[in-house]
Backbone of each chain as ProteinMPNN parsed JSONL, in Angstrom:
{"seq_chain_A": "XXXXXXXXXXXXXXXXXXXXXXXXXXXXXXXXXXXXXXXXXXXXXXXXXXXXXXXXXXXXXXXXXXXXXXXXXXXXXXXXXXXXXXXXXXXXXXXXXXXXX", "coords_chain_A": {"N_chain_A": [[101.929, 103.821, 79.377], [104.567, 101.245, 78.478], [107.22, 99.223, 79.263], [108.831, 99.298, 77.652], [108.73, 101.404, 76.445], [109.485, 103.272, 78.652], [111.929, 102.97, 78.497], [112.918, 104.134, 75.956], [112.049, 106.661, 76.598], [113.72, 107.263, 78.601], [116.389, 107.111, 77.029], [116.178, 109.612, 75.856], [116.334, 111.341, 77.681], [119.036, 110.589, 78.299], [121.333, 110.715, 76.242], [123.681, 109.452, 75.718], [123.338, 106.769, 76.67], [123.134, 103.794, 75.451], [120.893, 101.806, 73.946], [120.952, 98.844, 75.062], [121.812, 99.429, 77.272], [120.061, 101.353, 78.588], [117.962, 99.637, 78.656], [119.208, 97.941, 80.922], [119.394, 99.083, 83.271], [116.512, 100.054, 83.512], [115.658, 96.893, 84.154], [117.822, 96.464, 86.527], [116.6, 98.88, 88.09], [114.049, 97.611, 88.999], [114.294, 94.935, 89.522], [115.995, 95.272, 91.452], [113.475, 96.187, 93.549], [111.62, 94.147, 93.281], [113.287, 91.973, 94.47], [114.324, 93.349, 97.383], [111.578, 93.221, 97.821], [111.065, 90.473, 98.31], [112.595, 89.387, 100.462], [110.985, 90.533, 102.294], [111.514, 93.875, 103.128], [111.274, 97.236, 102.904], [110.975, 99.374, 100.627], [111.232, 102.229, 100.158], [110.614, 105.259, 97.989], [110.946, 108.489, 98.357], [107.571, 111.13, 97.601], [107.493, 109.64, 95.817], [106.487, 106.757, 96.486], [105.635, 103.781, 98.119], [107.418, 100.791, 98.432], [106.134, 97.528, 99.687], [105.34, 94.291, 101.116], [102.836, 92.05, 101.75], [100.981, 90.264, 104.678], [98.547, 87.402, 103.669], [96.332, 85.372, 105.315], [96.087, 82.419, 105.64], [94.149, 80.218, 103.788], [91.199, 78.395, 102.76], [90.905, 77.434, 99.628], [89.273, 76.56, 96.42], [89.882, 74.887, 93.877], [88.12, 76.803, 90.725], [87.658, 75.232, 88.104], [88.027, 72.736, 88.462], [86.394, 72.078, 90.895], [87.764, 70.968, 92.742], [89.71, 70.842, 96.495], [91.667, 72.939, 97.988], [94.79, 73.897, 99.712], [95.251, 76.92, 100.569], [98.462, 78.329, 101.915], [100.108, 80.771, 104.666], [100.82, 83.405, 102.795], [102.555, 86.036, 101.036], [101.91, 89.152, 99.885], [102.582, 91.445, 96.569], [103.156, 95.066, 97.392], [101.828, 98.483, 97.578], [101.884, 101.079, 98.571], [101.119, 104.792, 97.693], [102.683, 107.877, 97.541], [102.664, 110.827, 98.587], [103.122, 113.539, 97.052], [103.189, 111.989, 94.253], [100.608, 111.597, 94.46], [98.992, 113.657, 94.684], [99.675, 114.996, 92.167], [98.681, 112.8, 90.575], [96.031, 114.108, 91.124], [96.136, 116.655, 89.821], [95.619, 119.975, 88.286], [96.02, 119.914, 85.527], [95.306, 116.94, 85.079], [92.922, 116.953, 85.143], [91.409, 116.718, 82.702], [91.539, 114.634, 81.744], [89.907, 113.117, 82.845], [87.377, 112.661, 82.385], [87.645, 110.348, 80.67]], "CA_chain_A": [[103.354, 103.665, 79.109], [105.459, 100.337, 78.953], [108.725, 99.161, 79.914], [109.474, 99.783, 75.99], [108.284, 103.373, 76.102], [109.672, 103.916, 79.395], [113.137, 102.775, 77.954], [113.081, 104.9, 74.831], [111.471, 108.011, 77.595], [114.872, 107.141, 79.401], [116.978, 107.308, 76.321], [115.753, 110.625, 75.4], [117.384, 111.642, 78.806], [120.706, 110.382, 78.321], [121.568, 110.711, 74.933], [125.171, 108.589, 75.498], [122.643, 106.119, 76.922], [122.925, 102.756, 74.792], [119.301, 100.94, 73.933], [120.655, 98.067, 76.061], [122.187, 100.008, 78.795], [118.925, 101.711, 79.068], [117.154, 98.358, 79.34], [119.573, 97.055, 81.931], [119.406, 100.048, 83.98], [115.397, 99.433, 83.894], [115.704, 95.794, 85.207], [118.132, 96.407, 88.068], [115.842, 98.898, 89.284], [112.567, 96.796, 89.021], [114.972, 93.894, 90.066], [116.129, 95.349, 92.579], [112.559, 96.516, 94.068], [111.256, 92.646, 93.477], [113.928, 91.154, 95.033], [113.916, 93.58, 98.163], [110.508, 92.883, 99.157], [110.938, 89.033, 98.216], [113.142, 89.325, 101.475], [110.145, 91.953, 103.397], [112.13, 94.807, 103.271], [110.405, 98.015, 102.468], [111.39, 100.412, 99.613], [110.512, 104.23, 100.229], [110.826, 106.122, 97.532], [109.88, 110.128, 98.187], [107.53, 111.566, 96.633], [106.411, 108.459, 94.621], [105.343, 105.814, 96.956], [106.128, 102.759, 99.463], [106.729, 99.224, 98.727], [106.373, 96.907, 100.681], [104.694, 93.097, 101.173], [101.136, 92.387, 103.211], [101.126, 88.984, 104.691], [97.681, 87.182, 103.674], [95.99, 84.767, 105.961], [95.925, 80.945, 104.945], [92.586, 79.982, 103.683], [90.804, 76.785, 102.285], [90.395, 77.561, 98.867], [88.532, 75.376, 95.749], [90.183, 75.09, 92.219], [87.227, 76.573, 90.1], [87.446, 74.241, 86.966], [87.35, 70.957, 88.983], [85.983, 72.322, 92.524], [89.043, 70.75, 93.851], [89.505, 71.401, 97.335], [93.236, 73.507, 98.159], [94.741, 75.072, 101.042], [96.379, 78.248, 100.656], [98.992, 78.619, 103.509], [100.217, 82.037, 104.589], [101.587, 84.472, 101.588], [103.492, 87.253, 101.049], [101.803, 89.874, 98.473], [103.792, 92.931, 96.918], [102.002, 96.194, 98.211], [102.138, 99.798, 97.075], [101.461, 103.124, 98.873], [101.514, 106.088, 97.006], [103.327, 108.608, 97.996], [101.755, 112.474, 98.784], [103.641, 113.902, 95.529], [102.342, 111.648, 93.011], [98.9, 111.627, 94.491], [98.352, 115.636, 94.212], [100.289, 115.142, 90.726], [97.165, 112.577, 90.162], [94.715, 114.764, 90.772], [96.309, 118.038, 89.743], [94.52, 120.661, 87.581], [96.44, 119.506, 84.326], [95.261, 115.757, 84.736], [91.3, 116.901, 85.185], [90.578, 116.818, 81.338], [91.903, 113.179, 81.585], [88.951, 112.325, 84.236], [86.266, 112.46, 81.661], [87.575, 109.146, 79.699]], "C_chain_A": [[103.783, 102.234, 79.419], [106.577, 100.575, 79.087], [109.328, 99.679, 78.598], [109.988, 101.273, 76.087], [109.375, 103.95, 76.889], [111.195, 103.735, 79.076], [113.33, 103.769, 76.974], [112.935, 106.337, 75.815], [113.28, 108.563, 78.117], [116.092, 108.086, 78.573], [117.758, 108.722, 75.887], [116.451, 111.326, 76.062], [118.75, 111.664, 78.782], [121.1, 109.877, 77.404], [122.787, 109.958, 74.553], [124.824, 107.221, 76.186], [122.313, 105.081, 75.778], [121.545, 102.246, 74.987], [119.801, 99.706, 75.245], [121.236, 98.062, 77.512], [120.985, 100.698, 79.599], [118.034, 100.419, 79.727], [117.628, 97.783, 80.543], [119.149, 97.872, 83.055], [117.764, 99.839, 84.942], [115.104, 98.241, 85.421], [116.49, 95.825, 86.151], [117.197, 97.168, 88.573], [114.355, 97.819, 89.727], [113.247, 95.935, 90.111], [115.093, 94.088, 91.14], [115.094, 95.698, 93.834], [112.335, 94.836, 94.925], [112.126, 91.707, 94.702], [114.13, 91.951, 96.947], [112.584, 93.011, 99.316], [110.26, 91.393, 99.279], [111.704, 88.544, 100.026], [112.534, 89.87, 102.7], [110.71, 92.629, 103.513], [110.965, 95.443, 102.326], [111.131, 98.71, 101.462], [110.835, 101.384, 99.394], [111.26, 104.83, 98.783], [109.708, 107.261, 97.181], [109.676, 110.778, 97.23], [106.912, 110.612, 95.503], [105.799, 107.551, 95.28], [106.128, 105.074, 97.924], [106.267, 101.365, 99.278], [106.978, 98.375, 99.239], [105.567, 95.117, 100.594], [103.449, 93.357, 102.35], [101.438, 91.043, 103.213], [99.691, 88.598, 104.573], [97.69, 85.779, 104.263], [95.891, 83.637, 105.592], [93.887, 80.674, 104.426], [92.637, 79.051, 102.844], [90.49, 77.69, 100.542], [89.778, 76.445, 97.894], [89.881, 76.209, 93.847], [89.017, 75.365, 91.155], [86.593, 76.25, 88.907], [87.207, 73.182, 87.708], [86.385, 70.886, 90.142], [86.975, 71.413, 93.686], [89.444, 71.525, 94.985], [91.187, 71.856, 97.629], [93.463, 73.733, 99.144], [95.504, 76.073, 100.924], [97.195, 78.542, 102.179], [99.573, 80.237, 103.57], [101.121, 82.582, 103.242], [102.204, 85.676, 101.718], [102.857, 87.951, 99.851], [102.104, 91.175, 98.527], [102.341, 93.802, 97.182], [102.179, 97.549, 97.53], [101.344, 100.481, 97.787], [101.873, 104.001, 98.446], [101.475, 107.221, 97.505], [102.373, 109.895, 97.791], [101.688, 113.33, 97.668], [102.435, 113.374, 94.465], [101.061, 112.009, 93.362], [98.352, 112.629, 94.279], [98.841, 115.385, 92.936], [98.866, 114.195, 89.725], [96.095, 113.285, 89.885], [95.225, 116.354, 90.4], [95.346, 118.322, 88.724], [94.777, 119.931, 85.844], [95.749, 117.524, 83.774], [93.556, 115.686, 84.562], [90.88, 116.368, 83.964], [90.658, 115.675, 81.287], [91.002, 112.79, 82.095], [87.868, 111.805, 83.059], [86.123, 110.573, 80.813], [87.748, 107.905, 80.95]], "O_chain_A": [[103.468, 101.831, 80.539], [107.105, 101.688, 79.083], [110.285, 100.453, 78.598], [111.013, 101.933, 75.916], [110.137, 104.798, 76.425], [111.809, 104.675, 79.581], [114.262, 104.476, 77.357], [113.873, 107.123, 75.685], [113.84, 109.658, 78.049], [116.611, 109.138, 78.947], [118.934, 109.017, 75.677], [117.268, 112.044, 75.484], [119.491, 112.569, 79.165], [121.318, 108.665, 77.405], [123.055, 109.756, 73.369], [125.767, 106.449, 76.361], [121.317, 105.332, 75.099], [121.05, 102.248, 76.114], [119.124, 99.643, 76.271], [121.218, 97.261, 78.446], [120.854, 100.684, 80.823], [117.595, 100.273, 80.868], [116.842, 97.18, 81.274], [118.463, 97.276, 83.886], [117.587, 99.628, 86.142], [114.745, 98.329, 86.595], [116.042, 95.116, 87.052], [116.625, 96.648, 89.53], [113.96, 97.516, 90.853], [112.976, 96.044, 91.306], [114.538, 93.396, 91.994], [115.524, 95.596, 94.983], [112.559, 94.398, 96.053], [111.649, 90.971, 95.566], [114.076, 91.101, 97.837], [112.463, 92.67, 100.492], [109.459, 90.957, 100.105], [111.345, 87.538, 100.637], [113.056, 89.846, 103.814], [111.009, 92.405, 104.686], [110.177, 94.932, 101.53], [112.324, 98.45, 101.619], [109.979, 101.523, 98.52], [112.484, 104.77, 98.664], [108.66, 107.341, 96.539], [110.43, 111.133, 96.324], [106.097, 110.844, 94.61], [104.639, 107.297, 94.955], [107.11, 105.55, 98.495], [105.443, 100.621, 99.811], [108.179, 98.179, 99.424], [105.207, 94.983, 99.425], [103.19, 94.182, 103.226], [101.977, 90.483, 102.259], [99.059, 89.326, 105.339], [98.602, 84.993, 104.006], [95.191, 83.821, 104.596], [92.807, 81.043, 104.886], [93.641, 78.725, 102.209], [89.72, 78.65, 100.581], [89.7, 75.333, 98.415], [90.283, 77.215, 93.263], [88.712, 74.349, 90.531], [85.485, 76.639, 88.539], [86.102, 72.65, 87.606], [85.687, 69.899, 90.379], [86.923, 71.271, 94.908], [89.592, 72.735, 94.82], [91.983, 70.937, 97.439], [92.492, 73.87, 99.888], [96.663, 75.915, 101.308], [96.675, 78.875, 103.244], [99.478, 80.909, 102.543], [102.108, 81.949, 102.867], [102.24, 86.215, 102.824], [103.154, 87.479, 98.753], [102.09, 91.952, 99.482], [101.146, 93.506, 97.191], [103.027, 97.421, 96.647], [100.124, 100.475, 97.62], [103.055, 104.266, 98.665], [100.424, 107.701, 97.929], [101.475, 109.936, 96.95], [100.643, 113.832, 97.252], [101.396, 113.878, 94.039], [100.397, 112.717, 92.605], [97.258, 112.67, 93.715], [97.897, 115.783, 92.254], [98.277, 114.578, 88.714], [95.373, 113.259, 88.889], [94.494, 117.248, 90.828], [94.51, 117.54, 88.27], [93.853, 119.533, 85.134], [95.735, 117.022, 82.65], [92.954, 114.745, 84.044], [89.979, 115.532, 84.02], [89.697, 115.238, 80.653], [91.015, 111.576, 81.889], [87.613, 110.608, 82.92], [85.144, 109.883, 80.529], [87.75, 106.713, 80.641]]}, "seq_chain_B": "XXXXXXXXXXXXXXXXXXXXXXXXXXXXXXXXXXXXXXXXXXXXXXXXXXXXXXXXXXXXXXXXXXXXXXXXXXXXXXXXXXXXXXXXXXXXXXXXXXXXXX", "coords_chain_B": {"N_chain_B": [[94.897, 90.502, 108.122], [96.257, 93.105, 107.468], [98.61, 92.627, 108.494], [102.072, 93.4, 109.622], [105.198, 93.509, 107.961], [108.163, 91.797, 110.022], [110.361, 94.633, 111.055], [112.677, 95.967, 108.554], [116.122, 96.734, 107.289], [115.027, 99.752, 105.101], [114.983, 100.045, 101.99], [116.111, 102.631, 100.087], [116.034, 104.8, 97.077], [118.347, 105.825, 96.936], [119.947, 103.142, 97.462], [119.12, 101.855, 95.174], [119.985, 103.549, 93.105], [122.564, 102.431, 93.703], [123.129, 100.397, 93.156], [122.472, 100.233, 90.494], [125.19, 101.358, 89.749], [127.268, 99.992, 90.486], [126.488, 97.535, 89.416], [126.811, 98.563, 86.631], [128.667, 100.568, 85.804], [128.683, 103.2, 85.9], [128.64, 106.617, 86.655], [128.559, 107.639, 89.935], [127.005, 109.775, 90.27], [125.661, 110.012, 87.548], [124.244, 107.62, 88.048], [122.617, 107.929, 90.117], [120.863, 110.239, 88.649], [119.462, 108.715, 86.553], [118.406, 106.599, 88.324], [116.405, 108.463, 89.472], [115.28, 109.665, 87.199], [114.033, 107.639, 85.62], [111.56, 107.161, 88.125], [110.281, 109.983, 87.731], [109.812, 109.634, 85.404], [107.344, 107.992, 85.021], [106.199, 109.231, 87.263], [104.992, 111.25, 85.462], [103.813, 109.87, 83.605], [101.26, 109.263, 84.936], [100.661, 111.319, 85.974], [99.642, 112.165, 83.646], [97.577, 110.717, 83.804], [97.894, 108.313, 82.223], [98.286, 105.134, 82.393], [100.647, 102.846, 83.33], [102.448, 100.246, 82.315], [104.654, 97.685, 83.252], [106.523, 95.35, 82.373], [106.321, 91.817, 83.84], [106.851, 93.075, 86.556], [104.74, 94.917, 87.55], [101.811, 96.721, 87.321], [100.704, 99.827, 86.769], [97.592, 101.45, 87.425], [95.085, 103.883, 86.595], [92.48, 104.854, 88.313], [89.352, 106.19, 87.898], [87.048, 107.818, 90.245], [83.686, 108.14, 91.377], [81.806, 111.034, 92.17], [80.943, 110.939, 95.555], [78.75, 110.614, 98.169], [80.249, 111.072, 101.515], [80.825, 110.435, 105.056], [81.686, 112.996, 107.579], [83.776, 111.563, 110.27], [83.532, 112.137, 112.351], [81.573, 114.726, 113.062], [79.658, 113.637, 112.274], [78.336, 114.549, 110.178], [77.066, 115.072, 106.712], [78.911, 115.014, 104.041], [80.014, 115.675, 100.248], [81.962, 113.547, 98.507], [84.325, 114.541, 96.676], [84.62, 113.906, 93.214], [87.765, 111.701, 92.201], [91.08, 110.964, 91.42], [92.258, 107.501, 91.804], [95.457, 105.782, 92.092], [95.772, 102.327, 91.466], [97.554, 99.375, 92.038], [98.979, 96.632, 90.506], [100.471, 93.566, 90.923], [102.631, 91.588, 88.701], [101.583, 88.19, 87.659], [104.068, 86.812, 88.033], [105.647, 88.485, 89.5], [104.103, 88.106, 92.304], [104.688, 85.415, 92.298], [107.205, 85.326, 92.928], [107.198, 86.506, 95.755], [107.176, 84.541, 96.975], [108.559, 82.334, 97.356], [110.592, 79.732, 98.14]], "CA_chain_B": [[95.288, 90.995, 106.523], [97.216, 94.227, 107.332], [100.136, 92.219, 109.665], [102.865, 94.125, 109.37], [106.587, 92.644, 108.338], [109.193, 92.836, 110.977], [110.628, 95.781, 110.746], [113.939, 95.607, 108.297], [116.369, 97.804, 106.634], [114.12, 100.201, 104.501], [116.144, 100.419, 100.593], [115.938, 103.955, 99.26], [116.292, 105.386, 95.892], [120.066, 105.634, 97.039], [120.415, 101.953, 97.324], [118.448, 101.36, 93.987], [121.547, 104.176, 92.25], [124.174, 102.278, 94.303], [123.164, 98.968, 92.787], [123.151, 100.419, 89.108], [126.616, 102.067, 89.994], [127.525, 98.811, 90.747], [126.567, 96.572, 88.142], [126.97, 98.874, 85.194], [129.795, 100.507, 85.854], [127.964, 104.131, 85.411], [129.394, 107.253, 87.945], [127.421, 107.364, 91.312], [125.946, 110.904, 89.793], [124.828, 109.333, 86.698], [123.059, 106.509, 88.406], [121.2, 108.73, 90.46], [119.921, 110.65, 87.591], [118.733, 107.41, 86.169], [117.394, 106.436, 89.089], [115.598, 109.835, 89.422], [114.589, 110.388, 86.083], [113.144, 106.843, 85.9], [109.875, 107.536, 88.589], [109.873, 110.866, 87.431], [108.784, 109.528, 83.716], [106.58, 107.494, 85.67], [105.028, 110.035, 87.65], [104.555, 112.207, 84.609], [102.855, 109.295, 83.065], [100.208, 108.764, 85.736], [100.195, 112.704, 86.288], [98.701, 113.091, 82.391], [96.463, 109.966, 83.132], [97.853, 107.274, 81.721], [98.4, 103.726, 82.735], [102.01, 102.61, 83.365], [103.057, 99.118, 82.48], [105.778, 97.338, 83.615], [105.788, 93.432, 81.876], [107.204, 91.24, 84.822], [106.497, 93.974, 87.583], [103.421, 95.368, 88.237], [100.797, 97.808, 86.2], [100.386, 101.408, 87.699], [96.779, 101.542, 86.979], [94.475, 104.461, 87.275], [90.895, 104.677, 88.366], [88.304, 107.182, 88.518], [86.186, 107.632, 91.279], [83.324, 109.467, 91.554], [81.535, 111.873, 93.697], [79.566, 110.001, 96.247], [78.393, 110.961, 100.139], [80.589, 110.538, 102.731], [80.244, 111.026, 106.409], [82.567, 113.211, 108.824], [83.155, 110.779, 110.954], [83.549, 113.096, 113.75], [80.868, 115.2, 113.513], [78.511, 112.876, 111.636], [77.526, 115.62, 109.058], [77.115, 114.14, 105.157], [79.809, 115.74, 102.818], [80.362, 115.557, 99.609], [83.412, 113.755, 98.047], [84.592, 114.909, 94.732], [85.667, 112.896, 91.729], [89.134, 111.854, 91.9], [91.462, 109.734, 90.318], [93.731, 106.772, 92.751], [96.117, 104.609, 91.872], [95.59, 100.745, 91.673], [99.116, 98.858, 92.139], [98.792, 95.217, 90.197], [101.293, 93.262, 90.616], [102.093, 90.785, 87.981], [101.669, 87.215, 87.888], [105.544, 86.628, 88.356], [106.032, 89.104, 90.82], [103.69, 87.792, 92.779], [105.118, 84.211, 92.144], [108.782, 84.963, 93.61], [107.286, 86.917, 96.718], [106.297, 83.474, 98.01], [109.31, 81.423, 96.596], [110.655, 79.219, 99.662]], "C_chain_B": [[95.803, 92.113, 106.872], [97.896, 93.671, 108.105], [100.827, 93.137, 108.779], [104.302, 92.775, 109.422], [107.057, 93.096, 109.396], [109.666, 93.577, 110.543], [112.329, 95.415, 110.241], [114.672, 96.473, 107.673], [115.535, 98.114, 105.279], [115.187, 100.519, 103.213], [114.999, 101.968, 100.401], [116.424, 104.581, 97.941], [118.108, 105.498, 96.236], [120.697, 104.487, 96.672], [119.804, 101.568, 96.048], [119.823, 102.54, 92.54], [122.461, 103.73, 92.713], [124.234, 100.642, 93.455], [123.093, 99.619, 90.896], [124.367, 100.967, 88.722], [127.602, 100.972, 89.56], [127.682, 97.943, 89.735], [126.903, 97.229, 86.474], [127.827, 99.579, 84.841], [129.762, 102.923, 85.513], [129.068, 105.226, 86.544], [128.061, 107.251, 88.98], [126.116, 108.082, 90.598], [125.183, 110.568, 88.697], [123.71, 108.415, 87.107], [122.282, 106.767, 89.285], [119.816, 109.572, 89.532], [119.157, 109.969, 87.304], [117.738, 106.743, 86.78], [115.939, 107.501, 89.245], [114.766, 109.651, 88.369], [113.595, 108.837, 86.067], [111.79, 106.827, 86.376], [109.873, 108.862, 88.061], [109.122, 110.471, 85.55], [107.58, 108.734, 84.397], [105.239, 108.156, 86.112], [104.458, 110.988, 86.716], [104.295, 111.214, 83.838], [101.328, 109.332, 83.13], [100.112, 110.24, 86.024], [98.808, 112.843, 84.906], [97.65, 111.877, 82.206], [96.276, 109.126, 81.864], [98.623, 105.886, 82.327], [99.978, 103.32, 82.793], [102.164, 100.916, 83.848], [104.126, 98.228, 82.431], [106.087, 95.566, 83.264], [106.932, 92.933, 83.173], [107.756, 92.04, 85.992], [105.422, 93.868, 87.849], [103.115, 96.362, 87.067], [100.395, 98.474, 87.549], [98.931, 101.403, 87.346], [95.754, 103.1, 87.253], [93.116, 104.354, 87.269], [90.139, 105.739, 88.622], [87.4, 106.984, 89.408], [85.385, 108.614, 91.307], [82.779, 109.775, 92.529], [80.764, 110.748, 94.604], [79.707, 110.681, 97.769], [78.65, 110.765, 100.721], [79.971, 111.141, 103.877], [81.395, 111.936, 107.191], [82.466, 112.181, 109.982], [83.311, 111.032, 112.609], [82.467, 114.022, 113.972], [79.446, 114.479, 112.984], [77.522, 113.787, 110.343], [77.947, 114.95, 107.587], [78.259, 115.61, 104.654], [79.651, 115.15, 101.484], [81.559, 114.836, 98.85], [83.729, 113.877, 96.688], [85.28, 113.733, 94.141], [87.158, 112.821, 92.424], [89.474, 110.52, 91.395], [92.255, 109.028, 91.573], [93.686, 105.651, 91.741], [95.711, 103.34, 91.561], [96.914, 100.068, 90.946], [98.285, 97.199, 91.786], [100.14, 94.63, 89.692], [101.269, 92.346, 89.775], [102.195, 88.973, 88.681], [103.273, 86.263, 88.484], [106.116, 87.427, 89.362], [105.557, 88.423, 92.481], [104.073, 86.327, 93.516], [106.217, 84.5, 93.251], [108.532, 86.187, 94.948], [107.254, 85.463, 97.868], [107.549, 82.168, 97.531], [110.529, 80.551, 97.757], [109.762, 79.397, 100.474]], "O_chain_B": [[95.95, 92.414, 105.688], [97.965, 94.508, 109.005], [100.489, 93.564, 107.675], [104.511, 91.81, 110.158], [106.812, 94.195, 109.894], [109.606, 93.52, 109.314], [113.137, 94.854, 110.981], [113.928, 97.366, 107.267], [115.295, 97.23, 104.456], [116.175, 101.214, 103.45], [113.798, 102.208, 100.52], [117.617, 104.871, 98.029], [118.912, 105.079, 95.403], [121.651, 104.438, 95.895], [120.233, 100.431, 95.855], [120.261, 102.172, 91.45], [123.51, 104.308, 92.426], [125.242, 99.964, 93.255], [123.973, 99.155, 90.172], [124.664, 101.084, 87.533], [128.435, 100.982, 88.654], [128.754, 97.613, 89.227], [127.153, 96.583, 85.456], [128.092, 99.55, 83.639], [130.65, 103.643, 85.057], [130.053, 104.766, 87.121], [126.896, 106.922, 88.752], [124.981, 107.668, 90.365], [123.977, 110.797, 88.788], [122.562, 108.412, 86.662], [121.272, 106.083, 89.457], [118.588, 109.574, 89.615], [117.997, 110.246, 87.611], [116.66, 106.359, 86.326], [114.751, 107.201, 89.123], [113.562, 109.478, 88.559], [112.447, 108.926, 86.502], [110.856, 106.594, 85.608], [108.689, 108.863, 87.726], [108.236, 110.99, 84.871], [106.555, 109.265, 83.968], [104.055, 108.009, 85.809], [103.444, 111.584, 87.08], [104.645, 111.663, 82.746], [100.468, 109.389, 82.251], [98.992, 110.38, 86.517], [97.668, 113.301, 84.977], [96.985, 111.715, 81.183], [95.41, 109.045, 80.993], [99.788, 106.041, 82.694], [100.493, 103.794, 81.78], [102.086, 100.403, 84.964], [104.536, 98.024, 81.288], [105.773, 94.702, 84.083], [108.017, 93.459, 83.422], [108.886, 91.823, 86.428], [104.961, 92.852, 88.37], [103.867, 96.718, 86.16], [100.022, 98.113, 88.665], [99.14, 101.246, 86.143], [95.784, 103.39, 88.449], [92.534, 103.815, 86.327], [90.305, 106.268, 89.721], [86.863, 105.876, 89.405], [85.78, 109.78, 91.285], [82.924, 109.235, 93.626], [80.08, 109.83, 94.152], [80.725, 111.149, 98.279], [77.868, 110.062, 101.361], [79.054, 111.96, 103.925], [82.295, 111.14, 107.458], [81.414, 111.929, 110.571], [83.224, 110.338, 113.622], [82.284, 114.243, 115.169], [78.327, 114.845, 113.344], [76.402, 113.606, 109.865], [79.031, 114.394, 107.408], [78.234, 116.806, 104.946], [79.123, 114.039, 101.487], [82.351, 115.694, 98.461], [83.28, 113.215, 95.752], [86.155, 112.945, 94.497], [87.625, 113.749, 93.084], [88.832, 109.515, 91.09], [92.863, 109.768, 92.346], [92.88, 105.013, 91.064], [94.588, 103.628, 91.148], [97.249, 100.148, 89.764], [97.38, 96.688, 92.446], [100.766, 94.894, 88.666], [100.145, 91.862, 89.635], [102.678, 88.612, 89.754], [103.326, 85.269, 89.208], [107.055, 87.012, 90.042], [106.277, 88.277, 93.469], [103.917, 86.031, 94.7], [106.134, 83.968, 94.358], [109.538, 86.832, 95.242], [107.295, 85.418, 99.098], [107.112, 81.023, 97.422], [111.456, 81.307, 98.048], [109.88, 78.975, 101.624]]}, "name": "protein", "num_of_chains": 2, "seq": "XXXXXXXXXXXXXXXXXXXXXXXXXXXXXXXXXXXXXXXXXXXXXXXXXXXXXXXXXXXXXXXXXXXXXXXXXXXXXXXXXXXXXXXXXXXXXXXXXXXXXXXXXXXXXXXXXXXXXXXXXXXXXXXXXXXXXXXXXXXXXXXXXXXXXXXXXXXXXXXXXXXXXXXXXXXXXXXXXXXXXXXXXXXXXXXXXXXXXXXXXXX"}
C-alpha cells in the first residue's frame, strides 16, 4: 500500500471526505509523528506500535567513492516498536497463505 | 546504541486527532475516526501481508523468517522456532534527514 492507496482506502471511509482533505489529513498525521520525534518525544499508539528516536554513537566513518575520511557525530534515528495487536494480526491464521511468497 | 531519550511528554493518537481538529477544521469525533481508521488500514495492510509505503515517512516492510533452533535460555534445552513474519520499520531518507536537523 502507498500514501496514494492509503488516501483513496481513507476516502472510501468518509464518503464527504474531499481527495485533498483526505491528503491533508494524511500529512498532519505523518507530520505530526515526524515532527514529534524530531523533538524525542515518543508517540504510543495502542495496538499498533511505539515511535520513538535511538541515539547512535559518533563514529569515524569513510566516504566510499573517494575513501574520504568523515566523522559522524552523535544522531538521532526514528525507531519503531510494534505494538502486541499488530504483531498477532502479523502472524494471524488469515496472513499464513501470505508466508509462502 | 539503545540510550534512551529523556523522558518527555509521550503524544497519543488523541494528540495526533487534536491536531487534525485543529488544522482542518473537522469535529473532534470525526478526527478521531480519521485518526483511527488511518492505522487501522494500515494494520489491515500488513495483517494480509503486504508492504506499506509511506513516500517521505518510512516503509512498513515485512519479512519472513524462518524456522531455525533456538535455545531456552533458562533451561538450555534446543526448541524449535516457527516461521513467522516481523515487521522492518525504514525510515526514509528525509525523515531521517530532519531527525538530526540542528
Amino acid at each position: 500500500m502507498t500514501r496514494s492507496e492509503l488516501v483513496t482506502q481513507l476516502m472510501q471511509l468518509h464518503p464527504l471526505l474531499s481527495q485533498r482533505e483526505a491528503e491533508l489529513v494524511v500529512d498532519i498525521v505523518f507530520g505530526e509523528i515526524s515532527r514529534a520525534m524530531q523533538r524525542g518525544q515518543r508517540i504510543e499508539l495502542r495496538g499498533f506500535g511505539v515511535f520513538s528516536t535511538r541515539l547512535r554513537a559518533p563514529r569515524q566513518a569513510r566516504n566510499p567513492k573517494t575513501g574520504e575520511k568523515l566523522l559522524l557525530s552523535h544522531r538521532k534515528v526514528p525507531f519503531f516498536r510494534i505494538g502486541k495487536e499488530l504483531k498477532q494480526r502479523l502472524n494471524s491464521k488469515q496472513s499464513k497463505s501470505a508466508l509462502k511468497s | 546504541m539503545k540510550k534512551k531519550q529523556p523522558q518527555q511528554a509521550t503524544l497519543t493518537r488523541a494528540d495526533l486527532s487534536q491536531a487534525v481538529f485543529y488544522q482542518l477544521g473537522f469535529s473532534r469525533v470525526e478526527a478521531i475516526r480519521l485518526v483511527d481508521d488511518i492505522f487501522e488500514l494500515i494494520t489491515k495492510s500488513i495483517a494480509k501481508g503486504q508492504d506499506v509505503k509511506l513516500s517521505g515517512f518510512a516503509t512498513f516492510l515485512i519479512k519472513s523468517k524462518k524456522t531455525r533452533l533456538g535455545r531456552n535460555p533458562k533451561t538450555g534445552e534446543a526448541v524449535s522456532i516457527a516461521p513467522r513474519k516481523v515487521l522492518s520499520f525504514r525510515p526514509s531518507a528525509l525523515l531521517k534527514k530532519q531527525m538530526n536537523l540542528i
